[in-house]
N, C-alpha and C positions, 0 to 999 in steps of 0.2 A: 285418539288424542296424541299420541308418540307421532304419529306421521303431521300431524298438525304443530307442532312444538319443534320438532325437527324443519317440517318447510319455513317456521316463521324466524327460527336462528338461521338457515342459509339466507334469506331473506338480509338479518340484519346483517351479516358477514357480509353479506354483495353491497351493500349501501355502507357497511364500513370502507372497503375498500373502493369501490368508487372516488368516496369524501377524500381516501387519503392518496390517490392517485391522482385528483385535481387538484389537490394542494401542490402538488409536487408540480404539476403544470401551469399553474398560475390562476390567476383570474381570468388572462383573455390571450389567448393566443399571439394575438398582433402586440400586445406586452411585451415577450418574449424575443420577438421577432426586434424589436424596436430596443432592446438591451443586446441583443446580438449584433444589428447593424453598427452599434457606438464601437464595437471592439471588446462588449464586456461580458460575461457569462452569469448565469442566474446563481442564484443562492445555493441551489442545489449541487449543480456543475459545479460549483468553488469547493462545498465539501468535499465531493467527492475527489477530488484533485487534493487537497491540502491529505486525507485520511485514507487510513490504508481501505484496499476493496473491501465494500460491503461489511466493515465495521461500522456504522454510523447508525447509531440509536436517539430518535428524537426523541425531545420531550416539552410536550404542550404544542402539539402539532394544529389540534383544534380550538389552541386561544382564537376569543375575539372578543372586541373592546365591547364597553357595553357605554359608549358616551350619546350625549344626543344632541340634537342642535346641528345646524349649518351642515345640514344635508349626512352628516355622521349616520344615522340610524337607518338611512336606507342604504349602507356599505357597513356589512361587516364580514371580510371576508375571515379565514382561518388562517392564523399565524399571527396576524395582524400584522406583517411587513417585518418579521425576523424570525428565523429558524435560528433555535437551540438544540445541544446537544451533546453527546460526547462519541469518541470512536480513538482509533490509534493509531499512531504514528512509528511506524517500526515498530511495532506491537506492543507499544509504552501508551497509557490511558492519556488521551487531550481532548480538553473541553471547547466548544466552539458555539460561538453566535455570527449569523451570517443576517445582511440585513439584505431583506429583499426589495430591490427599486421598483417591480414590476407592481407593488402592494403601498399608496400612499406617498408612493418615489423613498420607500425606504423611512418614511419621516417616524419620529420616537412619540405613542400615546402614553398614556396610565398602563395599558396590560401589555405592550407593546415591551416600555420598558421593568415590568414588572416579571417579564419572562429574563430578560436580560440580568438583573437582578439575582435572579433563582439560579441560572446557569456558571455563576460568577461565584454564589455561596457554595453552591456544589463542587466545585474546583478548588475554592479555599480546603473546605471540608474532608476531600478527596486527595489533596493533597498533589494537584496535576496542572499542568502548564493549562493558561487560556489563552486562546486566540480566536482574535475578533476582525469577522471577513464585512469593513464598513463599508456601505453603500448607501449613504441617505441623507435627505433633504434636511435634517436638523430636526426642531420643534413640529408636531401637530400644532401647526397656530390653533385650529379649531379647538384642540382641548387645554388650549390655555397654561394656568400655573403649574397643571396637574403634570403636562410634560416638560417643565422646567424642573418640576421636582424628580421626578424618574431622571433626570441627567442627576442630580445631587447625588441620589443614591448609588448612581455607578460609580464619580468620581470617589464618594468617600468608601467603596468597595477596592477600584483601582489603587486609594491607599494603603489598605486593611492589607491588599496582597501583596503588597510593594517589598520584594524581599524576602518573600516565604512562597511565593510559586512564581517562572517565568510568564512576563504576561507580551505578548505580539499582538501587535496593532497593525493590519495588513489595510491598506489604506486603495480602494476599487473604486472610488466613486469619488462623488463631490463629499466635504465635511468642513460645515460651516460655522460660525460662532460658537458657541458656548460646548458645541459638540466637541470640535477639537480638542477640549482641555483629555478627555479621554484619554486617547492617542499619547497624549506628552508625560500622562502619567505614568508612561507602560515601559517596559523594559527595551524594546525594538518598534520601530516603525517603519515598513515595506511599503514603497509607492511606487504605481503604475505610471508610464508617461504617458500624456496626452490625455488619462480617463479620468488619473485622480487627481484631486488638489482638497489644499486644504489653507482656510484662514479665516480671522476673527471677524473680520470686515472684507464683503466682497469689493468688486471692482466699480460697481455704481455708488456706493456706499463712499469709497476712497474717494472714485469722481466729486462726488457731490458738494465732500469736506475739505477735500483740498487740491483740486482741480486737475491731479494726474489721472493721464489717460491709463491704464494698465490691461489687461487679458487676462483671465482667471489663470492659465496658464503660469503668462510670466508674474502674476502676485504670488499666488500659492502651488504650482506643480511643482512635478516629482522634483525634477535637475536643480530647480529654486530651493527646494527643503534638503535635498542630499548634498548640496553643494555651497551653498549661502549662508542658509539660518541654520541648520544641524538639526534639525527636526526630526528629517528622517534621516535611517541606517543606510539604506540601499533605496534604487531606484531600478526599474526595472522595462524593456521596449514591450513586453504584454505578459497578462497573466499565471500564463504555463510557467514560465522561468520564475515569477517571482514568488510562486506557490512550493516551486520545486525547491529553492533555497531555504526557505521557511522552513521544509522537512529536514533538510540537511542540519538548520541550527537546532533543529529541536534533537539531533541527534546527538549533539552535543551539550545539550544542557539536563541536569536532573529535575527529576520530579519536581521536586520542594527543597527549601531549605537545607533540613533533614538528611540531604541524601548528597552523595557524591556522583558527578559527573557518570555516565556510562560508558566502562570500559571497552575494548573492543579489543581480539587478538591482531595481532600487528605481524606482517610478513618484511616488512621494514627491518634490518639488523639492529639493533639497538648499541652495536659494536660499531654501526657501519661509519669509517672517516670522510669526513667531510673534505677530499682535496685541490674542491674548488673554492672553498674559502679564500685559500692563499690566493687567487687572483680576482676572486669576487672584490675585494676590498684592499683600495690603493694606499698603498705606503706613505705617501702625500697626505697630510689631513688636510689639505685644505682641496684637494680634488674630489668631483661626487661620485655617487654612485646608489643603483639602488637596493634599500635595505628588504624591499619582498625577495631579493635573490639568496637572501644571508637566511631569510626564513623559509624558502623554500628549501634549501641545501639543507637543514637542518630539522625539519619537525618530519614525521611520518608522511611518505609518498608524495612530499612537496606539496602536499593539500591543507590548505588555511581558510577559512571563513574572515572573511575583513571585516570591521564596520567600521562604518563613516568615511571609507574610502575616499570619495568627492571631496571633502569639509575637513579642513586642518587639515591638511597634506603633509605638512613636516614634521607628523607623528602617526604612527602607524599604530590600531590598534586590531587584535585576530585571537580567533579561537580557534585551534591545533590541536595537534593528538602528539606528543612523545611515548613512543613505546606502547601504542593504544590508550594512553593515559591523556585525559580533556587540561590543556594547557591556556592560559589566556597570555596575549604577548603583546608587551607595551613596545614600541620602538622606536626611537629618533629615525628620520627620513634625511639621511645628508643631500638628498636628490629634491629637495621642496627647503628653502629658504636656509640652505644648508644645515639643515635640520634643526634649527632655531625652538625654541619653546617662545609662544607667545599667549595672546590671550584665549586664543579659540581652543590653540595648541592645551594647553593646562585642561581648560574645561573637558575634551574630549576624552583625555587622558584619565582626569578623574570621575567623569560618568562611567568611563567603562573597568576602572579599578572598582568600584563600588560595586558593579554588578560584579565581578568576580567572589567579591569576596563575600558578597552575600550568599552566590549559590557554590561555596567551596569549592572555586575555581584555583589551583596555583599560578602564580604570579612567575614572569620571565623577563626582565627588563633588561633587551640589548641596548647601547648605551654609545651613541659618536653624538655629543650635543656642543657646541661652543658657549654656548650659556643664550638669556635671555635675551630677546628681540628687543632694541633698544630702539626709541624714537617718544617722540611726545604725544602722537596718539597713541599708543600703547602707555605710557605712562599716564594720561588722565584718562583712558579708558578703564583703567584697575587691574593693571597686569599684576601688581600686588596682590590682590584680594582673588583675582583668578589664577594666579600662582599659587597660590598659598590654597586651594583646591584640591590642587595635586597631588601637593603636599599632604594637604590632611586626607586624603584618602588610601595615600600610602602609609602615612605614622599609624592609620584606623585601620588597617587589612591584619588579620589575625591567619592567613591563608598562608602557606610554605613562599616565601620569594625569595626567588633568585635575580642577581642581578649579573650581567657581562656586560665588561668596559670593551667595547671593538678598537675605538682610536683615540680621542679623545675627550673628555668630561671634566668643563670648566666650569669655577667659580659655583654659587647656589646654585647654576640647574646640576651642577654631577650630586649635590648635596640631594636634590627632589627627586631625582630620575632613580627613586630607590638603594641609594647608598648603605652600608653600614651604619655609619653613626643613626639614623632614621629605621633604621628596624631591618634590616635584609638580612636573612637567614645565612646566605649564602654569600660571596661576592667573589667575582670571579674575573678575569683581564687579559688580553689578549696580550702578547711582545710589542704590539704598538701601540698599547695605551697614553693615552697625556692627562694626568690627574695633575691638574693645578688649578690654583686661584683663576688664572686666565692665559691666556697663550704666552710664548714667550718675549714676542715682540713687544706687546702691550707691558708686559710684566717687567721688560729691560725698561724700559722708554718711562717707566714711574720711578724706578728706584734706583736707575744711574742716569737720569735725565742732569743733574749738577756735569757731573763728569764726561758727559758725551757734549752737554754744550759748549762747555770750557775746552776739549781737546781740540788739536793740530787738524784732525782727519776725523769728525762726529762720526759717516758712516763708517768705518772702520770700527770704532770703538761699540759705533752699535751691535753690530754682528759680531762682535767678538762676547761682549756681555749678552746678547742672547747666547750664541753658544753654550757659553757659561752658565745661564740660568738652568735652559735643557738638561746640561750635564748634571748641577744638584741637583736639582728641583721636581724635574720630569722626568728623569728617565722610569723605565717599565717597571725597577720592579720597587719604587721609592716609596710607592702605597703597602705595599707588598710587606716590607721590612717593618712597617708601624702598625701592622696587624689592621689595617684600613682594608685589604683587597686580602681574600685565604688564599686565593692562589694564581699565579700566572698560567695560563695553559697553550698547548698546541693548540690553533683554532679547527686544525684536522679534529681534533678528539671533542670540540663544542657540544655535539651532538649525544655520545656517550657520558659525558661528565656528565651534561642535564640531565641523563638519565638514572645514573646513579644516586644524584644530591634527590630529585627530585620523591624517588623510591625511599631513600631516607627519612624525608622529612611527610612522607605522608599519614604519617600519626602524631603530627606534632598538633598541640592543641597550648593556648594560648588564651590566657583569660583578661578581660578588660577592666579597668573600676570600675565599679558599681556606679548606676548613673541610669539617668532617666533614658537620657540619649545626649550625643554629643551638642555642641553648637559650630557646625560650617561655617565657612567665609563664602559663604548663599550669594 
């Protein structure tokens, strides 16, 4: 009886493992083969790229759908076209759903997305970043309402974790109507060129309604979403780099809420003087130059995480390390429309203060702006109401921030670009700052405009009354003496001084009024 009991458990151990070896191979070989030739890797390959070795523990490896009708019941394979799961990343817990194309092209059933579901509460639960590797056709048409309601329950998951765990959306494939809202609800979004795209209405669809020819491509790929619509963070030429970034940002962000960024020891000096500032940035305010150079010189090993790099270029927004410590840095771009705040500009800026300040990120806002992008599509497009974003995302950040003036900060943007009066822990200003209402030309040309037009010699009188305005009004340290700026500094010591304020102020704790939740300028 023992040897009989014994051969019928190896028995099922040999047909367990079988079952969970073909799962892992797919349904049909030439499957495989036919996601390889696109340029795209399986489900599988994707986890194991995104997670450290041989940490990846599935769960519900042997789902499968139990619908019937329109040929369903004679296809059910295991998994039902999405691996869940969790494993780690730098040996920090991250939860993952990977949709498999080889399985329904990736498409969302009832158990389908009911695993998805599961994997999503567990993260909440757990308290761990999720990231979701898309790859799918959208709806099972075949299973009807049942899989429009599995997308409802992700999005109103997407919301539940909005703010209490990082959530990445790493975009492999097609992702089409109703799916995408997913993606838009999450914290990052990663897109492949050429494999993935994403949009509400395909390109027959667009055809049909209103007669542009377009390419799925150029409607919704990666360069279009990272550079156009802002949809997505980064864009990437294939999978391996765009996997490997992912790890990188998750090195930088914490668990949950809860938690503070993860430290890291730093061989960087934290004394060390920056004395390529002095020529990094030209004495001229009105000459460019670029501001990744000012953040290179200055955070740990000149190594920064950007996002939105492509989209809004005349504001820079990055996650850094000072001193081993996770930084977030807002920055005017004098190299991108001389670093103007506009409409895109503002929203960028306030999507990624929000996230900061959700997952107790410190705030660093370098500061060369001339004020607001002036024109009449920017005016009836709502640069007010996308201004005033920024705005509120910076009066709402309860996070330490610092602000540095490098040259100049006019009129309302120096007010938003995190100033003193609006909440700034800190504020800080370089010898070539220009803290005024507006430049000085502008500023001569309003208030002795009677008297220049009435003189002998207008230009003459001009440039004399600017002179004159500069000399009150601007010089470096006029902010300084009305307690508006706490200090002028060498821009050699930039790097040291953040490090000190910012060690300062990382037990400050800050409380909000009571309140349901705010109301945005949405």
């Amino acid at each position: 009886m023992r040897t009989a009991e014994h051969t019928a458990s190896h028995h099922r151990l040999a047909e367990l493992q079988e079952i969970k070896q073909s799962v892992r191979e797919g349904p049909d070989p030439a499957a495989t083969e036919r996601q390889h030739a696109k340029g795209k890797l399986t489900a599988y390959e994707r986890i194991e790229l995104l997670l450290d070795e041989g940490s990846f523990t599935e769960v519900e490896a042997l789902r499968r759908h139990r619908a019937t009708g329109f040929g369903l019941e004679l296809r059910r394979p295991h998994t039902d076209g999405v691996v869940t799961g969790w494993g780690t990343v730098h040996g920090r817990t991250v939860f993952v759903y990977a949709h498999d194309f080889r399985i329904f092209g990736g498409a969302l059933g009832e158990a389908h997305a009911t695993k998805i579901h599961k994997i999503m509460d567990m993260a909440i639960a757990a308290g761990a970043p999720l990231v979701s590797l898309n790859d799918g056709a959208g709806a099972r048409i075949q299973e009807g309402v049942s899989a429009l309601a599995g997308y409802g329950g992700i999005f109103q998951r997407n919301t539940r974790a909005s703010g209490v765990i990082p959530q990445i959306s790493v975009m492999l494939g097609p992702c089409a109507g109703g799916a995408a809202y997913s993606p838009a609800l999450t914290d990052f979004v990663f897109m492949v060129r050429e494999t993935s795209q994403m949009f509400i209405t395909g390109p027959d669809v667009v055809r049909a309604v209103t007669g542009e020819e377009i390419s799925q491509n150029g409607l919704g790929g990666a360069d279009v979403h990272a550079g156009t619509s802002g949809v997505a963070h980064a864009a990437y030429d294939d999978e391996e780099s765009c996997l490997e970034d992912v790890r990188f940002l998750l090195s930088l962000l914490p668990a949950n809420n809860r938690e503070l960024p993860p430290a890291e020891e730093c061989s960087d000096p934290a004394d060390r003087r920056g004395d390529a500032l002095l020529d990094l940035v030209p004495q001229d305010p009105n000459r460019a130059y670029d501001m990744r150079a000012v953040i290179e010189e200055v955070v740990d090993d000149g190594e920064f995480f950007e996002v939105h790099s492509a989209w809004a270029t005349n504001i820079l927004c990055a996650l850094a390390r000072l001193d081993g410590q996770v930084v977030g840095i807002v920055a005017n771009q004098p190299s991108s429309l001389a670093g103007v705040l506009d409409i895109t500009a503002s929203e960028k800026g306030a999507r990624f203060i929000q996230l900061c300040d959700a997952f107790n990120i410190p705030l660093v806002s370098l500061v060369d702006v001339p004020g607001f992008l002036p024109g009449v599509n920017q005016e009836h497009g709502g640069v007010i109401r996308h201004g005033a974003k920024l705005l509120y995302a910076y009066c709402n950040a309860t996070v330490p921030r610092i602000q540095v003036i490098l040259r100049k900060a006019y009129g309302g943007a120096y007010i938003v670009m995190d100033s003193r009066s609006i909440g700034a822990d800190i504020s800080l200003a370089w010898p070539s700052n220009e803290i005024a209402v507006m430049g000085a030309e502008g500023a001569a040309n309003v208030i002795f405009r009677r008297e220049i037009a009435s003189s002998d010699d207008p230009d003459a009188v001009r440039q004399q009354k600017i002179k004159e305005y500069q000399t009150e009004l601007m010089h470096p340290y006029y902010a300084a003496e009305r307690g508006l700026v706490d200090d002028v500094i060498d821009p050699r010591d930039t790097r040291s001084v953040l490090i000190r304020s910012l060690a300062m102020l990382r037990s400050k704790h800050a409380d909000l009024p009571s309140r349901k939740h705010g109301n945005p300028p949405l």
